[in-house]
C-alpha positions in Angstrom: 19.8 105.6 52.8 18.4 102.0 53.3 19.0 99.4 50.6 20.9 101.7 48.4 24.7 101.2 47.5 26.9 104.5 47.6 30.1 104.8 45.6 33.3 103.8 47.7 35.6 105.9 48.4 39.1 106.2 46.3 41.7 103.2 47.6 38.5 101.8 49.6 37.0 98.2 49.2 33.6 97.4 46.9 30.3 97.2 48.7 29.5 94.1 49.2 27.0 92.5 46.5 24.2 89.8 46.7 25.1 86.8 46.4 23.5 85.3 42.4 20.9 82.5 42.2 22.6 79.4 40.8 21.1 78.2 37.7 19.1 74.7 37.8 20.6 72.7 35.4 17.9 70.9 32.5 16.4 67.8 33.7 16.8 65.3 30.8 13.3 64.6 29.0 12.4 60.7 29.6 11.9 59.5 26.1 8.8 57.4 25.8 8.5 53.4 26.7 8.5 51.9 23.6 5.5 48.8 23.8 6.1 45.3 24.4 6.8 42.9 21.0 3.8 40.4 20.3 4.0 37.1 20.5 4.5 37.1 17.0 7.0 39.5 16.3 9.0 38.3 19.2 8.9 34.7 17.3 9.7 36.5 13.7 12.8 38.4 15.5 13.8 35.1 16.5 14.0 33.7 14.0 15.7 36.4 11.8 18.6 36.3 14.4 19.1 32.2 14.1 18.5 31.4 10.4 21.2 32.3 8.0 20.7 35.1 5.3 21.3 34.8 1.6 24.1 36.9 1.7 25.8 34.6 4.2 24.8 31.4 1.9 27.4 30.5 0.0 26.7 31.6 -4.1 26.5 28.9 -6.8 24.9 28.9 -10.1 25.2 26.2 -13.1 23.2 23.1 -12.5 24.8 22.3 -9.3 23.1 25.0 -7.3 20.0 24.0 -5.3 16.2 24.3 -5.5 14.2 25.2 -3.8 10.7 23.0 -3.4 9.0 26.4 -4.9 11.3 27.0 -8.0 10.8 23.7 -8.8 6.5 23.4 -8.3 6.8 26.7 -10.5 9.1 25.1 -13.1 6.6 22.6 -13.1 9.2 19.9 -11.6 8.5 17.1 -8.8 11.0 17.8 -5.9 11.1 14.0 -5.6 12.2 13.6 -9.4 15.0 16.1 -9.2 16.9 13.4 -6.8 18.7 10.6 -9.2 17.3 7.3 -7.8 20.1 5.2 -7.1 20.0 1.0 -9.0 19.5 -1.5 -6.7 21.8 -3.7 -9.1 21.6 -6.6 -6.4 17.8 -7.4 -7.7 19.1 -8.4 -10.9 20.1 -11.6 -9.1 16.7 -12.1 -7.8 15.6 -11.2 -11.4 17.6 -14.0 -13.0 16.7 -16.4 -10.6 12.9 -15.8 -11.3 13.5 -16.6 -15.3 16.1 -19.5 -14.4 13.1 -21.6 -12.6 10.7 -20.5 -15.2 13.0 -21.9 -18.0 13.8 -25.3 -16.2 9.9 -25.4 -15.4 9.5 -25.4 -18.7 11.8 -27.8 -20.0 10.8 -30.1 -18.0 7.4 -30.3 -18.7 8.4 -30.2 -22.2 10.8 -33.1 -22.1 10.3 -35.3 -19.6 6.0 -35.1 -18.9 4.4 -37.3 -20.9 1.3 -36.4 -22.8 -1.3 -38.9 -21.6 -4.4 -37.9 -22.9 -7.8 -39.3 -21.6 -11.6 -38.7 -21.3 -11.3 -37.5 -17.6 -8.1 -35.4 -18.8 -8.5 -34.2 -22.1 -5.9 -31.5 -21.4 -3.1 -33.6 -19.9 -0.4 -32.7 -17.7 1.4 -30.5 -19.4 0.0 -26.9 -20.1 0.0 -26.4 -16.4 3.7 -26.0 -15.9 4.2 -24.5 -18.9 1.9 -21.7 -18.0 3.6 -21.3 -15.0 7.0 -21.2 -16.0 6.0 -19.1 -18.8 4.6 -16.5 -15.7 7.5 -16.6 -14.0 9.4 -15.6 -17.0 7.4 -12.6 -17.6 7.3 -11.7 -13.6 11.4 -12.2 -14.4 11.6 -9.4 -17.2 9.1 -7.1 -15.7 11.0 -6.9 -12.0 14.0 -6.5 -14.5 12.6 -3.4 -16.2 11.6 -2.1 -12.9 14.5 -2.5 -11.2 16.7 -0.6 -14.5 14.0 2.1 -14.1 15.4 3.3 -10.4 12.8 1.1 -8.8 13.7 -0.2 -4.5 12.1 -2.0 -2.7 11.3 -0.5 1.0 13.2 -2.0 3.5 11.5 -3.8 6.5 10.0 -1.2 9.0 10.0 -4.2 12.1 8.2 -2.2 15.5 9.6 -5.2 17.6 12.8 -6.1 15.6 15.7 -5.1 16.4 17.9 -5.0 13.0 21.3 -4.6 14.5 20.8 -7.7 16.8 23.1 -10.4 15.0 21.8 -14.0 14.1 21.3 -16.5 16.9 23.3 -19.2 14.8 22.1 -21.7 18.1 18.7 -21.5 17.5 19.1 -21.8 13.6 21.1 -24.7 13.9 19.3 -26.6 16.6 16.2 -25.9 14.2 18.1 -27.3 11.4 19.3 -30.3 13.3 15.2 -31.0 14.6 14.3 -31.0 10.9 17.2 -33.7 10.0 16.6 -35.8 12.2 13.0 -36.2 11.6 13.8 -36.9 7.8 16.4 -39.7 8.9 14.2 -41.2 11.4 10.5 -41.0 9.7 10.7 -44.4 7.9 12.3 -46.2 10.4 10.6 -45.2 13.0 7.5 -43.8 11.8 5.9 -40.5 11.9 4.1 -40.2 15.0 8.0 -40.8 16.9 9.9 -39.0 13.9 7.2 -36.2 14.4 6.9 -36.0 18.3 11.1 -35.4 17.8 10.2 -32.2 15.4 7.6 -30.9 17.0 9.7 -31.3 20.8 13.0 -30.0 19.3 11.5 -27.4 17.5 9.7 -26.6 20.9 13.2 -26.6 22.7 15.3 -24.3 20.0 12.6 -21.4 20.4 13.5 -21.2 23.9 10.5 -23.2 25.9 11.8 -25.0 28.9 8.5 -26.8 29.6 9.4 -30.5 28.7 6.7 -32.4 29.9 4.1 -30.5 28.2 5.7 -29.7 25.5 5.9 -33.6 24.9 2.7 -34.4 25.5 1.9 -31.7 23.1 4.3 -33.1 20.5 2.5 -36.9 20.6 -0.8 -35.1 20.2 0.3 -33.3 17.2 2.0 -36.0 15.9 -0.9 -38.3 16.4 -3.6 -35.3 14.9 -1.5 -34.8 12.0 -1.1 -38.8 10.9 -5.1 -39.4 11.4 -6.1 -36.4 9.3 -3.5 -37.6 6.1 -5.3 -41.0 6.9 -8.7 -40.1 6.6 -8.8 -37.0 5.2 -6.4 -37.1 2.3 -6.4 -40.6 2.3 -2.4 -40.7 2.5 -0.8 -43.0 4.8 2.7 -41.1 6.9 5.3 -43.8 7.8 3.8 -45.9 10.4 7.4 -47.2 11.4 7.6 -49.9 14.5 3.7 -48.6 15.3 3.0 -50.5 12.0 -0.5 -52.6 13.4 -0.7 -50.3 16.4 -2.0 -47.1 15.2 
C-alpha cells in the first residue's frame, strides 16, 4: 500500500523516515525606545555628573567648617559679617597726621596771632584757625575709630590707568625742575618770563612737541594771569626787567 510503512524484515535496514521540520529559534522582543531627555533634565544630569557630592566633600565640624549663605540668612547672620575684616593699620599714619596739623594750627593761632580787636572786626583773627584745627582734630579721631573698627578704604577702580605701569620719574622730575625754576627766576625776572618758563616746561614734560605754539600760548597765559591779579584782586606779580613796560 501507498504511503504506509511495513515492518522490515529480520537483519534488514529501517524504512526510511521524513525528514523533521527544524525549529525557528525566538526572535528577541525589541524593548521599547526610551524618549529623549528635555532640555532640562539633560542640564540637571549635567550637572549632577560635574559638581561634587557631599559625600565626596571633605567632613569638618567645630567652628572651622563652612556656611553656607542659607545657614547663615536662617541663623539670622550677614554672610558679609562672618568674614573677619582685616586693619588697614597703615591709616593710622594718615590719622595722626590729620590731629598733628590740627594741634600746630592751634598753637599757632594761640601763640603767635595777636588779638586785634576793632569795629570792622569785632571777632578778630583768631577763632578761625582755632575752629579749624579744632575740626581736624575731630576728623583725626573719628578716621581713627573707623579705621580700628575694620573700616578700608576702596582702592582706585582707574578704566584708563594702568596700575602696574611704573612711575615715569622723567616727567616728574622735568615737572619738578619747571616749577623751581619759576620760583628762582620770578623776582628777578618777573612773572610774565618766570611764568612763560612754567607754563612752556610744564607743556614740554607732558609730552607736547609743539614749541612754537605752545610759547605763544605760554606768554598769553602768563600775560592773562598778571592783568587779572592786577585788576581783579588788585595784587601786583613780580614785574621783573618789564618793570614800566607792562
Amino acid at each position: 500500500m501507498t504511503g504506509r510503512t511495513t515492518r522490515p524484515d529480520r537483519g534488514g535496514d529501517p524504512p526510511p523516515r521524513p525528514p523533521a521540520v527544524p525549529e525557528i529559534p525566538a526572535q528577541p522582543t525589541a524593548a521599547p525606545a526610551e524618549p529623549a531627555p528635555t532640555p532640562a533634565a539633560a542640564l540637571a544630569t549635567e550637572r549632577a555628573a560635574t559638581e561634587p557630592t557631599v559625600a565626596d566633600a571633605p567632613e569638618l565640624t567645630g567652628p572651622s567648617a563652612p556656611r553656607t549663605p542659607e545657614e547663615l540668612a536662617a541663623a539670622g547672620t550677614d554672610p558679609a559679617a562672618d568674614v573677619a575684616p582685616k586693619t588697614d593699620r597703615a591709616q593710622y599714619g594718615v590719622s595722626a597726621f590729620l590731629a598733628l596739623v590740627g594741634g600746630l594750627v592751634i598753637f599757632d593761632a594761640t601763640t603767635r596771632i595777636g588779638s586785634a580787636i576793632n569795629r570792622a572786626d569785632p571777632i578778630g583773627p583768631k577763632p578761625v584757625p582755632i575752629l579749624l584745627g579744632v575740626l581736624l582734630l575731630i576728623v583725626a579721631a573719628i578716621y581713627a575709630l573707623d579705621v580700628f573698627r575694620g573700616g578700608t578704604g576702596e582702592p582706585e577702580a582707574g578704566e584708563d590707568v594702568d596700575l602696574s605701569t611704573p612711575i615715569d620719574w622723567r616727567t616728574v622730575l622735568l615737572l619738578i625742575g619747571a616749577f623751581l625754576v619759576n620760583a628762582v627766576l620770578i623776582d628777578r625776572l618777573g612773572w610774565v618770563i618766570s611764568g612763560t618758563i612754567l607754563f612752556w616746561g610744564s607743556a614740554y614734560a607732558l609730552g607736547n612737541r609743539h614749541y612754537f605754539r605752545n610759547l605763544l600760548i605760554s606768554v598769553a597765559l602768563s600775560l592773562i594771569t598778571f592783568y587779572a591779579f592786577a585788576i581783579g584782586l588788585g595784587v601786583n606779580l613780580p614785574a621783573g626787567v618789564l618793570q614800566g613796560i607792562l
